[in-house]
N, C-alpha and C positions, 0 to 999 in steps of 0.2 A: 504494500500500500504506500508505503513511504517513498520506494523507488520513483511508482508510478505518480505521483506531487512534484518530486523532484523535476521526473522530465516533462510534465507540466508546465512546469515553473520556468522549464530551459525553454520549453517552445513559445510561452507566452514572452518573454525574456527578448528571445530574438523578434520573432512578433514586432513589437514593439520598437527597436532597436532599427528592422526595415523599413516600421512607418519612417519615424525621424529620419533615417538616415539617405532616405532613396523617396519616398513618396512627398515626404514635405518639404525636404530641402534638397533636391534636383526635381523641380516641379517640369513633367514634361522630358522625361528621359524614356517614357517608353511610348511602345510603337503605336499602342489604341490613345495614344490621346486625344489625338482628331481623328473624329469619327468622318467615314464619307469622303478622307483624303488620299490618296495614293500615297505609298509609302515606301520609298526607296534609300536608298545608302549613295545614289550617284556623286553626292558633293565628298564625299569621304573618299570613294574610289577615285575620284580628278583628282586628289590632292597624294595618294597613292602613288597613282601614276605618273605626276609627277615627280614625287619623290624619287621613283624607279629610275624615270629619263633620263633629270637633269643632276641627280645628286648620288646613285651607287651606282647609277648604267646598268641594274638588272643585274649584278655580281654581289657574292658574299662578301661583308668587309669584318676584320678584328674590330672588336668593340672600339678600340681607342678611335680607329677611321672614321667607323659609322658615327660614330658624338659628333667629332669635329667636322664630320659633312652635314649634321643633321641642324650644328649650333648655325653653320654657313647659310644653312636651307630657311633656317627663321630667320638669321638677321637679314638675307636679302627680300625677304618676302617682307616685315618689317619697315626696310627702306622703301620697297616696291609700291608699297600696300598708299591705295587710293582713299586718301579721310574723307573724302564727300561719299563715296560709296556705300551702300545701304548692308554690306556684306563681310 
């Protein structure tokens, strides 16, 4: 009987733990939020694919590499990046 309180207590525990952590505070992180809208991942895969193009060329790098292309990748994107743009 005890046990079975216990893990209760773990499920209500984490429960709870979900709401906070995922439902109230990243409002909109999952995929039924809008109802009636198509729902895809394409802006995620464009910035992928870039990644691929213009910063590993589609090859394996040691970790040390991949940082220092990836640190390259934000600060040009950074300098790039358009402030009027709604994006």
């Amino acid at each position: 009987m005890e046990n079975e309180q216990q893990t209760n207590q773990s499920i209500l525990e984490f429960l709870n733990y979900f709401d906070n952590e995922w439902l109230k505070s990243n409002d909109g992180w999952y995929e039924g939020l809008q109802l009636y809208t198509p729902s895809t991942n394409n802006a995620l895969e464009a910035i992928n694919k870039t990644i691929k193009a213009d910063g590993t060329f589609r090859g394996r790098l040691v970790l040390s590499r991949f940082l220092t292309i990836a640190s390259n990748i934000v600060n040009n994107w950074s300098i790039e990046r358009d402030t009027s743009s709604i994006n």
